[in-house]
MARDO-537888 format. One line per 10 residues: their letters; for each residue x, y, z of C-alpha. Coordinates in Angstrom, 3 decimals, m for minus. Layout:
MARDO-537888
A> X Y Z ~ ...
***
This chain:
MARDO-537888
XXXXXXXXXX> 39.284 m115.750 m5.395 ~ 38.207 m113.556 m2.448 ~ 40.860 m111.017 m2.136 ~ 41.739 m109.028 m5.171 ~ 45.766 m109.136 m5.648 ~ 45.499 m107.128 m8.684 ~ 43.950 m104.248 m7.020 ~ 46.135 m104.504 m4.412 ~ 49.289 m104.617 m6.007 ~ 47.526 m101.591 m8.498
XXXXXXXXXX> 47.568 m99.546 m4.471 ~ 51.199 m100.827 m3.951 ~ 52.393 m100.012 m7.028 ~ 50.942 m95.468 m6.022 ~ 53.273 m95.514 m3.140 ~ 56.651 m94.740 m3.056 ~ 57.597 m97.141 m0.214 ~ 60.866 m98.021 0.288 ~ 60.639 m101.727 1.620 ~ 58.902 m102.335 m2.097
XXXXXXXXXX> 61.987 m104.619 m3.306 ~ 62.057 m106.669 m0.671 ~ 61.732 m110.154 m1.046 ~ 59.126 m110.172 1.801 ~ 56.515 m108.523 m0.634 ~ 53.542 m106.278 0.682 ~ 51.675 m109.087 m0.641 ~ 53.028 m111.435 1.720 ~ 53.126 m109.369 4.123 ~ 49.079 m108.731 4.194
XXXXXXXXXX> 48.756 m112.560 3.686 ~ 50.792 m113.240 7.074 ~ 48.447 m110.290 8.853 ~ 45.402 m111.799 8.032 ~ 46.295 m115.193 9.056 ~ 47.300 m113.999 12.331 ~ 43.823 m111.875 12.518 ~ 42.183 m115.379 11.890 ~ 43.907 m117.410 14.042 ~ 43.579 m114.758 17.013
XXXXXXXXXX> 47.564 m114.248 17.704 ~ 48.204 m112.347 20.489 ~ 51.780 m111.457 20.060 ~ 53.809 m111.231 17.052 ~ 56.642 m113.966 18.249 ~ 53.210 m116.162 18.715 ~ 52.467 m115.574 14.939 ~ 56.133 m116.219 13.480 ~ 56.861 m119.416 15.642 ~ 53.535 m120.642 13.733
XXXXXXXXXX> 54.217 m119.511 9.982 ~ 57.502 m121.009 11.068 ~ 56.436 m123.969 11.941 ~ 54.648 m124.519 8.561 ~ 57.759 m122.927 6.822 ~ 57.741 m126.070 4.188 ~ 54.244 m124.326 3.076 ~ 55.081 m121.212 3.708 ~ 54.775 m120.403 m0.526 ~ 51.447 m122.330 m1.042
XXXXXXXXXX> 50.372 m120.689 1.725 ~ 51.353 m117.152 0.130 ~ 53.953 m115.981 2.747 ~ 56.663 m116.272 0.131 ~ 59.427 m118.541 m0.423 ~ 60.801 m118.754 3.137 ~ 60.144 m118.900 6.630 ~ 58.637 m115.757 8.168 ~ 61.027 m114.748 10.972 ~ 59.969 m111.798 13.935
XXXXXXXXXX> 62.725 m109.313 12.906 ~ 60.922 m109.060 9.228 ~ 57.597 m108.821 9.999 ~ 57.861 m106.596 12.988 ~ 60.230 m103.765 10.287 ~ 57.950 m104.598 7.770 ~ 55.046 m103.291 10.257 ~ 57.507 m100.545 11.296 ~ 58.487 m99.295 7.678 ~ 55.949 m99.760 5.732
XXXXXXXXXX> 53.468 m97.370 4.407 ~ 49.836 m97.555 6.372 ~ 47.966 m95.442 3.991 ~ 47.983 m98.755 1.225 ~ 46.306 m101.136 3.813 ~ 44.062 m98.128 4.521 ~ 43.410 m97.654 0.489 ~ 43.077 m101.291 0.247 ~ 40.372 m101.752 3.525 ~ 38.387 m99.391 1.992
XXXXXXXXXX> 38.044 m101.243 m1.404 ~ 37.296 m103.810 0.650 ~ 34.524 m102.208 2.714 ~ 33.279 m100.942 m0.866 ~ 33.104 m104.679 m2.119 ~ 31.903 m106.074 0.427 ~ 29.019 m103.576 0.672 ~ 28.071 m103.754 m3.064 ~ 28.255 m107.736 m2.351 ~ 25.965 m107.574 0.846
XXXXXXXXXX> 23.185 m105.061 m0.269 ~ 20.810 m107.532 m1.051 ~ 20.408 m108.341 2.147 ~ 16.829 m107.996 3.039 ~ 15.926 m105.662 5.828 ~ 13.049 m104.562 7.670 ~ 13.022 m101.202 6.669 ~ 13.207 m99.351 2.937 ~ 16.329 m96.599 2.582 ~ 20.233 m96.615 3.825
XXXXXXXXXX> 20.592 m96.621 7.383 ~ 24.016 m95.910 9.255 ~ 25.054 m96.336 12.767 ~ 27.723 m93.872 14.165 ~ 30.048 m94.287 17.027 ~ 33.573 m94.792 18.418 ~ 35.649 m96.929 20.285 ~ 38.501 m95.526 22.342 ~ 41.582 m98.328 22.619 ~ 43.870 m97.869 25.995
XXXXXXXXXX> 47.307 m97.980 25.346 ~ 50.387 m97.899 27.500 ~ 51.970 m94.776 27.904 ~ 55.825 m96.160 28.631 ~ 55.216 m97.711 25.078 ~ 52.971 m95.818 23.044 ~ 53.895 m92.614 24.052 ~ 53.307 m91.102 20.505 ~ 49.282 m91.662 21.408 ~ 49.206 m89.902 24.338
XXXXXXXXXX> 45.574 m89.547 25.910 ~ 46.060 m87.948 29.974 ~ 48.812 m87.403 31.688 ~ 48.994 m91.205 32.966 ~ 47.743 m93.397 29.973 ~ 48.004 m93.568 26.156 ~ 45.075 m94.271 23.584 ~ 43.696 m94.551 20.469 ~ 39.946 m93.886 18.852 ~ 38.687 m95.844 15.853
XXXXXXXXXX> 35.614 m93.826 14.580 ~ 33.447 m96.089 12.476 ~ 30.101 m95.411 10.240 ~ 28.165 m98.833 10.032 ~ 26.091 m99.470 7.142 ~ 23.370 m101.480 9.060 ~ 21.450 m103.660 6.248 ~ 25.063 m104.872 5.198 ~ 27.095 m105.114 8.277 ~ 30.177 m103.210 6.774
XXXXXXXXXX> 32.009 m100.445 8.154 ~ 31.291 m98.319 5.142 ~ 34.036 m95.510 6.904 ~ 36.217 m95.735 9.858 ~ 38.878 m93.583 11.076 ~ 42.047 m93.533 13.770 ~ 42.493 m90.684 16.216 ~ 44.489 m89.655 18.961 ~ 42.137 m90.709 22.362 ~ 41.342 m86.544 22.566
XXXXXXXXXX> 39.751 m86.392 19.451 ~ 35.716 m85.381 21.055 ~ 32.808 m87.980 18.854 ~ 31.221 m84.909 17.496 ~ 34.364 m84.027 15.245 ~ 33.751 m87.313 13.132 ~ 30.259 m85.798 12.211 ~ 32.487 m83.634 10.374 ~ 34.090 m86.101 8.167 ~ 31.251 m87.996 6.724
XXXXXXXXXX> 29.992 m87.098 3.296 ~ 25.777 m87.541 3.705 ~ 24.156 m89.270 1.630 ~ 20.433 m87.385 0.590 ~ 17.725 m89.416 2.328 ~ 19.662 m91.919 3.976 ~ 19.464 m91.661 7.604 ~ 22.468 m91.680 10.493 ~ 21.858 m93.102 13.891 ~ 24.236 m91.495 16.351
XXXXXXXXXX> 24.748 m92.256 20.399 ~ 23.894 m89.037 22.449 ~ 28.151 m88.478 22.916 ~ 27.243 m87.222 19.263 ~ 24.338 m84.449 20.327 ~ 25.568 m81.236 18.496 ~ 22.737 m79.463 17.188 ~ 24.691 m77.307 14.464 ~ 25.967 m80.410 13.500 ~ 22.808 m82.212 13.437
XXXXXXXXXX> 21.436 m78.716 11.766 ~ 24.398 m79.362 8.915 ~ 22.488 m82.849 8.503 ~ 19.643 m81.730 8.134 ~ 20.344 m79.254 5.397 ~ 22.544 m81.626 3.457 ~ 18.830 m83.432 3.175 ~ 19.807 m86.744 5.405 ~ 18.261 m87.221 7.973 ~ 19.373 m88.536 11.574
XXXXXXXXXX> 18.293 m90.124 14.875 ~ 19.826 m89.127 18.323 ~ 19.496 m89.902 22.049 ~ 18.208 m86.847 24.116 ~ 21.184 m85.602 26.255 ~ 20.594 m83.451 29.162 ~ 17.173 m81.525 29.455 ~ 16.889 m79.242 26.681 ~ 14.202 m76.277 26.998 ~ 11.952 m76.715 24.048
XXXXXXXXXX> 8.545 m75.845 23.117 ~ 5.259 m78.214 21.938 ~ 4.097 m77.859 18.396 ~ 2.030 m80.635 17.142 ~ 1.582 m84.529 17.463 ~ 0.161 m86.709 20.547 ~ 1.007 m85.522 23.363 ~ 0.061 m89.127 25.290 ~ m0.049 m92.189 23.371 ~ m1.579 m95.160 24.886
XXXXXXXXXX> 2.320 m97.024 24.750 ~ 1.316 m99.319 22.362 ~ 4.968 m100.576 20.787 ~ 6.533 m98.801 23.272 ~ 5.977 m95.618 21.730 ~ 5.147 m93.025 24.634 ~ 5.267 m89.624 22.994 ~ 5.437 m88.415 19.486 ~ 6.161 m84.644 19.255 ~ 6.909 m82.098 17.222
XXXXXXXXXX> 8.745 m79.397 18.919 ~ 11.339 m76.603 18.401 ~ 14.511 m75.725 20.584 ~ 13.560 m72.658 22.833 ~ 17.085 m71.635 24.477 ~ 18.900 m69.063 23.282 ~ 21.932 m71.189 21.798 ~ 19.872 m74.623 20.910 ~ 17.616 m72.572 19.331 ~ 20.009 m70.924 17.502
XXXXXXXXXX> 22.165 m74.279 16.381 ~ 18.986 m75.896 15.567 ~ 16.365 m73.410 14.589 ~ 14.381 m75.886 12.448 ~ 11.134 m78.064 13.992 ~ 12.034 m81.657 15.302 ~ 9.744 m84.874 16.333 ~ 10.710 m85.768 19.725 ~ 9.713 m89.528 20.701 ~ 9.835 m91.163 23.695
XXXXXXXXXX> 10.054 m95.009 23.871 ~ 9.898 m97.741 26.478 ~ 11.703 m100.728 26.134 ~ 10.156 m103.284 28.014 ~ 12.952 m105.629 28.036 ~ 15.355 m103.258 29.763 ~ 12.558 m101.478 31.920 ~ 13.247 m98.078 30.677 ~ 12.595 m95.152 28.878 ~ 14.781 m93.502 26.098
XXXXXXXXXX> 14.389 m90.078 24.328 ~ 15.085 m89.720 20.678 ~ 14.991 m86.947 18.408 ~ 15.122 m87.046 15.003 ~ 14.204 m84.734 11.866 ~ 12.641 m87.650 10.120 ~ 8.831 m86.892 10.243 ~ 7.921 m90.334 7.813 ~ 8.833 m93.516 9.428 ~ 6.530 m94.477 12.307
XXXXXXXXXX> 7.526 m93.877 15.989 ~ 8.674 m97.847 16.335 ~ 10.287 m98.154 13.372 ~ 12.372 m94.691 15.000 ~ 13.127 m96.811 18.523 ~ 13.810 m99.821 16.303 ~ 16.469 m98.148 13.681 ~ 18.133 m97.064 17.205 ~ 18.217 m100.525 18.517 ~ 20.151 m101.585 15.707
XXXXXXXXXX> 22.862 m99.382 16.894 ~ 24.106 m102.861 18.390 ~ 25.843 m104.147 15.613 ~ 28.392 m100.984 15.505 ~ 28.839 m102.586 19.385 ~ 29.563 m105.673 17.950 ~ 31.528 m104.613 15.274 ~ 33.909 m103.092 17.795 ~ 33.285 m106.061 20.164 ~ 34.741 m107.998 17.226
XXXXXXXXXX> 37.482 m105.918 16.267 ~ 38.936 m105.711 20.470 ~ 37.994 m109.090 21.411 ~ 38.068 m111.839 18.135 ~ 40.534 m109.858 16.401 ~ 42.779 m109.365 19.744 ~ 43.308 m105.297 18.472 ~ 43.816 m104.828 22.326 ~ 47.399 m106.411 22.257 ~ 49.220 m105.090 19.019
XXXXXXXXXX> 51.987 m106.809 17.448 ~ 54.330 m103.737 17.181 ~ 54.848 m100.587 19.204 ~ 54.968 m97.951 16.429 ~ 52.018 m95.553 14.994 ~ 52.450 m97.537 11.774 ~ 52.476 m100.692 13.625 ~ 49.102 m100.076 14.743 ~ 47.568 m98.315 12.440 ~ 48.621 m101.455 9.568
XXXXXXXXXX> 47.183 m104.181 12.525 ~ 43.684 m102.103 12.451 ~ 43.346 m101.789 8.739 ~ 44.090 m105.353 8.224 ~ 41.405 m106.574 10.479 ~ 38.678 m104.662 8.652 ~ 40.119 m105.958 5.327 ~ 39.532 m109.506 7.386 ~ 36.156 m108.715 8.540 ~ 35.392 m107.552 4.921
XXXXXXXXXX> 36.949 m110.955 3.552 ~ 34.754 m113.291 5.714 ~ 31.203 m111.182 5.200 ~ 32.157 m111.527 1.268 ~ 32.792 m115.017 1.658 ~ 29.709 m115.451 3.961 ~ 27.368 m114.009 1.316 ~ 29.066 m115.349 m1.712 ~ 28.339 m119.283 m0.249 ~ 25.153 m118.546 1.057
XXXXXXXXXX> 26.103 m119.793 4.594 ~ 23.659 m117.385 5.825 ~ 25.494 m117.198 9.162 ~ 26.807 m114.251 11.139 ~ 30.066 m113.066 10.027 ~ 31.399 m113.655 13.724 ~ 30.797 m117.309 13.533 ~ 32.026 m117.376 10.114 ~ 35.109 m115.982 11.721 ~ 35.246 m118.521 14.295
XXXXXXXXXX> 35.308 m121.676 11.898 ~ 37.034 m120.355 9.135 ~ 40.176 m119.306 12.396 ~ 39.823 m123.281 13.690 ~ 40.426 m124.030 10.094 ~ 43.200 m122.764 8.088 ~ 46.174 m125.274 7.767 ~ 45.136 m128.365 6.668 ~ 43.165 m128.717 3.356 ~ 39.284 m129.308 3.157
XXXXXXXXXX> 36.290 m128.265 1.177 ~ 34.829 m124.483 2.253 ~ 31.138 m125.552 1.779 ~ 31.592 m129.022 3.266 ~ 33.167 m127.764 6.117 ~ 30.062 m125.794 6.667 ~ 27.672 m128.414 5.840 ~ 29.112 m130.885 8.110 ~ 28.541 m128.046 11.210 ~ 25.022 m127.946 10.255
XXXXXXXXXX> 24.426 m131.888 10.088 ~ 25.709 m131.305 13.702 ~ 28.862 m133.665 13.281 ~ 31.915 m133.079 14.504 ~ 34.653 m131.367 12.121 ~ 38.213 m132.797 12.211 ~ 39.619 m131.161 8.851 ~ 41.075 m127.626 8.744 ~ 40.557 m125.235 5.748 ~ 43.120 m123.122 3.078
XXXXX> 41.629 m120.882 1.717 ~ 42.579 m119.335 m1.309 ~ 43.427 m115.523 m1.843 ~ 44.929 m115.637 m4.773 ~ 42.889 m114.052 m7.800
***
C-alpha cells in the first residue's frame, strides 16, 4: 500500500534488460534491497543468510518463491539496469514530496538546501571510480527540499566532479530560493540564478573586494544580525560574473561563538529569517548522515558501478518509503526514528500504528512488523 508495484513494473517494463525473465523478478529484487536497507546489512552474504533463513516466507514476504541465495542477488546487482531504480527513486522523491508539503514551516515559499557528499572507495576494488592516484570515490550531489525533508534531486559522480558543476544541473524554480555551502560560491553561476528569477543564499568565501551601497551599516546584533548591506562586487572578474547589487549580512551565532557571512540576492525576507534558512542546511547533513551511517552506503554489497549505483538509489526509494509512511499515520516523528523501529521490526507480524502507540505509552515492544508493499 506504500510502494507502487504498478508504476514500477510500468519503469521495468521501458527497459530492455536482459535479466527481465528471470524468475528472480526486478520486483523481488527491490523488495530484498530494501529489506536489507532496513535492517542495516553490512555485507551481502549477511543479507542472504537472513532471507535464507526465513526462506519458508520468503513469497509472503515478496522475495519470490524461493530462497534468495548470494550468487543471484549479487548478478542481479551486477546485470541489471540502474537507470529503473533511478526512474523509480525519483517517483518516489516526487510522492513523497507531494505527500509531505503540508508540512507546516516557519517560513512562506520553497526552500532548497544544496550540497554533496563524497563516498571513499577502495581503489584495488573500485578502480572504475577512481578519485587520486591512491584512493577511489564517489559523490552523491543532492538538492533538499527543506519543508518536506525529501531529496527532491540527487545525482552520482566520479569523486573529481568540483560542487559548482551540480549548480548546473538543477532546473530553478521562479521565487523559490537555494541555500548552497560556500564550496558552491561561483558568482556566474549564482548570476545564472539570479536571472532565472530564484533566488539563493551563500556563505562568503575568501575576501571579496566590494563596494557599500545602502542598508545599516551597524546594527545593534539584535537576533544575531550584525550587518545588513547592500553592496556590489568591485574586482575586475567578480564584478564581471556578478555585476548585479547583493545584500551582504553578517550573523552571529551565539551558540557556536561565531560569526558567518552570507550573501544572498533576496532583498525581502528579514536578516534572521536569512541566517535561519542557512541553519536549516542541517538536514541535507543529516540526510547524508542517514544515507552513510543508518543505511550502511559506506560498505556496498557489490563491487561493480551498477552495484553501487542500484544500492544508492534503493536507499532513497527507502528513505522516501518511511517519510510517506511517517506522514500518512500521523506518527509525527522524524523519519530517522521511523527508520529505526520500523528496521527492529520487520519479521514477525504486528499492527503498524500499535507498534507506535505502544513506544509512546513508554512500554516495551516485543512484536516485530511486515509491512506490506504490495499495491
Amino acid at each position: 500500500m506504500y510502494l507502487p508495484q504498478r508504476q514500477f513494473r510500468r519503469i521495468v517494463s521501458k527497459f530492455n534488460d536482459r535479466t527481465q525473465n528471470w524468475s528472480f523478478s526486478h520486483w523481488n529484487h527491490l523488495l530484498v534491497l530494501i529489506f536489507g536497507r532496513l535492517l542495516e546489512c553490512g555485507t551481502l552474504r549477511e543479507l542472504t543468510d537472513i532471507t535464507t533463513a526465513h526462506a519458508k516466507r520468503s513469497n509472503q514476504l515478496g522475495f519470490g518463491n524461493s530462497a534468495v541465495v548470494r550468487s543471484t542477488l549479487s548478478k542481479a546487482n551486477m546485470l541489471r539496469e540502474p537507470r529503473l531504480f533511478e526512474e523509480f527513486a525519483f517517483y518516489m522523491v516526487s510522492l513523497a514530496q507531494r505527500r509531505r508539503i503540508t508540512k507546516e514551516f516557519e517560513l512562506h515559499g520553497r526552500f532548497y538546501a544544496v550540497d554533496s557528499t563524497t563516498i571513499d572507495l577502495c581503489m584495488s576494488v573500485f578502480r572504475w571510480a577512481l578519485f587520486r592516484s591512491t584512493k577511489s570515490g564517489i559523490k552523491v550531489h543532492t538538492q533538499i527540499d527543506i519543508i518536506t525533508e525529501i531529496p527532491v534531486f540527487y545525482r552520482i559522480t566520479n569523486a573529481k566532479v568540483h560542487d559548482s558543476k551540480a549548480m548546473d544541473w538543477i532546473e530553478y524554480e521562479s521565487n523559490a530560493c537555494y541555500i548552497f555551502d560556500r564550496g558552491y560560491f561561483d558568482l556566474a553561476r549564482l548570476f545564472r540564478i539570479h536571472l532565472c528569477g530564484a533566488f539563493f543564499v551563500i556563505r562568503e568565501k575568501g575576501n571579496p573586494e566590494f563596494e557599500f551601497l545602502d542598508g545599516e551599516d551597524m546594527l545593534d546584533g539584535e537576533d544575531g544580525v550584525l550587518l545588513d548591506q547592500t553592496i556590489r562586487f568591485t574586482g575586475k572578474r567578480n564584478a564581471g560574473n556578478y555585476p548585479a547589487v547583493l545584500r551582504r549580512i553578517v550573523y552571529y551565532a551565539a551558540d557556536l561563538g561565531r560569526s558567518f557571512v552570507y550573501y544572498t540576492n533576496n532583498f525581502y525576507l528579514a536578516a534572521k529569517d536569512i541566517a535561519l534558512l542557512y541553519r536549516y542546511r542541517w538536514q541535507v547533513e543529516l540526510f547524508f548522515k542517514w544515507i552513510k551511517q543508518h543505511l550502511r552506503v559506506k560498505r556496498f554489497w557489490g563491487d561493480s558501478e551498477n552495484a553501487v549505483r542500484i544500492q544508492i538509489h534503493v536507499a532513497i526509494i527507502t528513505y522516501c518509503l518511511v517519510a510517506i509512511i511517517e506522514h500518512d499515520l500521523k506518527l509525527e516523528r522524524p523519519v530517522f526514528e521511523v527508520m529505526r523501529i520500523l528496521g527492529s521490526s520487520l519479521l514477525v507480524k504486528d499492527d503498524l500504528l500499535e507498534l507506535f502507540r505502544q513506544r509512546q505509552d513508554d512500554m516495551v515492544d516485543s512484536g516485530q512488523l511486515e509491512l506490506n508493499f504490495n499495491c
